[in-house]
C-alpha positions in Angstrom: 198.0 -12.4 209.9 201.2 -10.2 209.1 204.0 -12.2 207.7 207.2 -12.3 209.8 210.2 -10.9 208.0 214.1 -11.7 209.3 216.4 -9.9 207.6 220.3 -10.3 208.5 222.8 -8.3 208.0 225.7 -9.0 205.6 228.2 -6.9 203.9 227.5 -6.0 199.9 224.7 -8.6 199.0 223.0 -9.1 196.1 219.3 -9.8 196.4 218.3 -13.3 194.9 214.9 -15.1 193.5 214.6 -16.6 197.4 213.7 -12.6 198.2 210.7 -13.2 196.7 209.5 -14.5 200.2 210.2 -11.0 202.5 210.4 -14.0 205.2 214.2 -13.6 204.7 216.7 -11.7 202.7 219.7 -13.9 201.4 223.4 -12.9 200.6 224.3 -14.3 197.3 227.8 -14.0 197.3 228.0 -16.1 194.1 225.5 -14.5 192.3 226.3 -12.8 188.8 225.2 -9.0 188.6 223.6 -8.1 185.5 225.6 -5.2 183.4 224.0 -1.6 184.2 221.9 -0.5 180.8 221.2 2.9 179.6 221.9 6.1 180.3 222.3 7.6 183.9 219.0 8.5 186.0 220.6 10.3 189.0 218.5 13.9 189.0 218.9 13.8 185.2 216.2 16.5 184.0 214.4 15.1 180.7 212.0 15.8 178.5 211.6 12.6 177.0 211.3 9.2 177.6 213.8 6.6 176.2 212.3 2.8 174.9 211.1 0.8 177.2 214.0 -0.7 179.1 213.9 -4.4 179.6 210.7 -4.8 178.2 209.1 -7.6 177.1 208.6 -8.2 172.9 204.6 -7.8 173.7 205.3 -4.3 175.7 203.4 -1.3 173.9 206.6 0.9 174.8 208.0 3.6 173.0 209.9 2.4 169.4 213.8 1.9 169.9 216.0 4.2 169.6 212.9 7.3 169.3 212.1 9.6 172.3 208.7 11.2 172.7 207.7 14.4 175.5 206.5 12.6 178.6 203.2 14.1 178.8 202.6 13.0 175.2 203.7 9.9 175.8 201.5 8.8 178.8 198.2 10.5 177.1 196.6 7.5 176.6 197.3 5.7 179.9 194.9 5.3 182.5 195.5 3.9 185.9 192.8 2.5 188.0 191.7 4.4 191.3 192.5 1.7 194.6 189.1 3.0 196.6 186.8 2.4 193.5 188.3 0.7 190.8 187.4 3.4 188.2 190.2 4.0 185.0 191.3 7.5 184.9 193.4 9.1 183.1 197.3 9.5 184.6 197.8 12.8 182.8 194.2 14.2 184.5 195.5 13.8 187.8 197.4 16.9 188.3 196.8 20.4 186.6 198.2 20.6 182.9 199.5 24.1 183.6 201.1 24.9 186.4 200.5 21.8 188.9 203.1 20.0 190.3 203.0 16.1 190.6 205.1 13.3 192.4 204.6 10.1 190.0 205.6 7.4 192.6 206.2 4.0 190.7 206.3 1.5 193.0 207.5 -2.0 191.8 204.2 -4.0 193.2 202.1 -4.0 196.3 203.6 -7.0 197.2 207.2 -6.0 197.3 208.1 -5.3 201.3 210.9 -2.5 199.9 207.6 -0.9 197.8 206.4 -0.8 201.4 209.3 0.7 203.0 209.2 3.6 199.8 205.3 4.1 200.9 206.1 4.4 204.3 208.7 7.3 203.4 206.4 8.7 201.0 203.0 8.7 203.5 205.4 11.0 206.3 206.8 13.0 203.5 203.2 14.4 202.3 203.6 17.4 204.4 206.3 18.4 202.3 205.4 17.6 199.3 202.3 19.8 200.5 204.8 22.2 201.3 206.9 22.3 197.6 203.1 22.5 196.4 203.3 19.1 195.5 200.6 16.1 194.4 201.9 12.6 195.6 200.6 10.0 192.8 202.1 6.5 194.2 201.1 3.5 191.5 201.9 0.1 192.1 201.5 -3.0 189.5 198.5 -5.1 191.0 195.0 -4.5 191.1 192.9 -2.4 192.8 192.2 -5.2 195.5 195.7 -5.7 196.0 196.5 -1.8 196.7 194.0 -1.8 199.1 195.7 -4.7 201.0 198.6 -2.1 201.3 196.7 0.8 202.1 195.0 -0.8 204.6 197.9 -2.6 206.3 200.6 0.2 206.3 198.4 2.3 206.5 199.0 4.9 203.0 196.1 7.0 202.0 193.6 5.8 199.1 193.2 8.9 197.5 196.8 9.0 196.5 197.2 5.5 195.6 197.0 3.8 191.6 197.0 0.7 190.3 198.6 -0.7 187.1 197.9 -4.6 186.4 199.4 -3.9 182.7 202.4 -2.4 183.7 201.2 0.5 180.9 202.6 3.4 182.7 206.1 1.4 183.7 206.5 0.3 179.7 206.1 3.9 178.9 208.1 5.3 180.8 211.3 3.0 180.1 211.6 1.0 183.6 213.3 -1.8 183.8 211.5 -5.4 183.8 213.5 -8.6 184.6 215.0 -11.6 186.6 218.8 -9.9 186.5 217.3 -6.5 187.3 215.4 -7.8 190.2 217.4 -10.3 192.0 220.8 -10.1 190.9 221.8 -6.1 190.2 224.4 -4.4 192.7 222.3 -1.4 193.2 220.1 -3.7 195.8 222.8 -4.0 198.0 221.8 -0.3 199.5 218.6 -2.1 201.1 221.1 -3.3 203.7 221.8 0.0 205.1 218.1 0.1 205.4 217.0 -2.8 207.1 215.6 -1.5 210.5 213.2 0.8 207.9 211.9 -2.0 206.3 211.4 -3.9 209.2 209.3 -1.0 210.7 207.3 -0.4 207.3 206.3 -4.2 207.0 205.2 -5.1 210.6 201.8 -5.9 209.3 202.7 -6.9 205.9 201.0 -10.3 204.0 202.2 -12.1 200.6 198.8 -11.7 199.8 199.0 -8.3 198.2 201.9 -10.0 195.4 199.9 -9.9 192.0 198.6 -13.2 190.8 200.3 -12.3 187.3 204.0 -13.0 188.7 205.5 -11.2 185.7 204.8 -8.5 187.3 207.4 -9.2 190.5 210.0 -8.6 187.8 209.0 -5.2 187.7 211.1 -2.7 188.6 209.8 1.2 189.8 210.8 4.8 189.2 210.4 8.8 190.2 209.1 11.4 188.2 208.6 15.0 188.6 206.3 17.1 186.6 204.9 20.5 186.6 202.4 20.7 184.1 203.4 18.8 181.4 207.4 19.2 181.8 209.2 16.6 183.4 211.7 18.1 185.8 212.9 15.1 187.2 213.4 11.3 186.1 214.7 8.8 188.6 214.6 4.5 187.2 215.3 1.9 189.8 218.6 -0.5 188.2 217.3 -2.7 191.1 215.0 -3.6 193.7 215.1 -1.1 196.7 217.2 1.5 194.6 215.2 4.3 195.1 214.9 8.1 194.5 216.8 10.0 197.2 214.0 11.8 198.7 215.9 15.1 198.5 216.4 15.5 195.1 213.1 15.0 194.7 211.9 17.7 197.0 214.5 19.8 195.2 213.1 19.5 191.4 209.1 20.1 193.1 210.7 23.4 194.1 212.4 24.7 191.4 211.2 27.9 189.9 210.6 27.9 186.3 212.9 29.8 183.7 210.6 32.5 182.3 
């Protein structure tokens, strides 16, 4: 059965730890934002990725204060297919020339604003199609879990990754944490969204939440590549702060400097 979610409306909340049932969203008036860490993300074009921000002592990550080329830097992570199961490499899913990719970071399969994002990202394939785009959308969970959302919303399989290690997040420098999930003012913008998210979760279930619950501190991300340059970088400071969809479209179209 699809869990019921009431969402009211209230001027410039923070999200807090009670969001972690999408039953209800809760001002927290009191609540203490966590300071904004590292450097800016807004259509910043990189080519390479910072430490792992937030990241647990046990993340693999990148060393502190050392950068490495994107492409490099994900080489040896593989992300496991939702319809089979199968590992496969992140790097061999879009051509290492000239093909342009969409790498979708979702938070987890669980999260009803990761639903909301692959809502906007299932009715935007025809123009990532267009920009001669690949959408890659990877969530933290398993296999079994993606499917739950694939299924439910409904988002296509064959563009759809899991992560249970978080690999590809630590890599790529997103943010992990209690302050960055529930207490950072960049969530607040999920208010001016709430009829979206309502839509997207009509049919959505607790059930596709990983069982490893370290992974609902995860926070998600945008990248663009074509072939192994990174046009764009985009890390969430919070839950629901998202990619503007524009910008993305923009950096899949840009023309490459001969």
């Amino acid at each position: 059965m699809a869990t019921p979610i009431s969402l009211a409306r209230a001027p410039a909340p923070l999200i807090t730890p009670r969001a972690c049932n999408p039953r209800q969203l809760v001002h927290a008036s009191a609540a203490r934002a966590s300071p904004r860490r590292g450097r800016g993300r807004v259509g910043r074009r990189s080519l390479t990725v910072p430490a792992a921000a937030g990241a647990s002592a046990s993340s693999p990550g990148l060393a502190p204060d050392t950068g490495a080329p994107a492409w490099d830097a994900l080489g040896g992570v593989s992300v496991l297919a939702t319809g089979t199961g199968n590992a496969v490499a992140l790097t061999d899913l879009w051509d290492s020339t000239e093909g342009v990719a969409v790498v979708a970071l979702l938070r987890h399969f669980g999260c009803f604003c990761c639903w909301e994002l692959a809502s906007v990202l299932k009715d935007s394939i025809a123009k990532f199609d267009s920009a001669g785009a690949k959408l890659i959308a990877i969530g933290v969970g398993t296999p079994e879990k993606a499917r739950i959302l694939a299924d439910r919303l409904p988002f296509p399989m064959d563009s759809l990754y899991a992560d249970p290690e978080r690999k590809a997040y630590n890599v790529l420098g997103l943010y992990h944490g209690l302050g960055r999930t529930f207490f950072n003012p960049a969530s607040a913008k999920i208010y001016s969204r709430l009829d979206n998210i309502k839509e997207a979760t009509k049919n959505y279930t607790l059930e596709a939440t990983p069982a490893d619950l370290t992974g609902v501190l995860q926070q998600g991300g945008m990248f663009v590549f074509r072939g192994k340059e990174l046009l764009y970088s985009w890390r969430d400071e919070g839950t629901g702060d998202h990619a503007p969809l524009d910008d993305v479209l923009t950096a899949c179209r840009k023309i490459p400097v001969a």
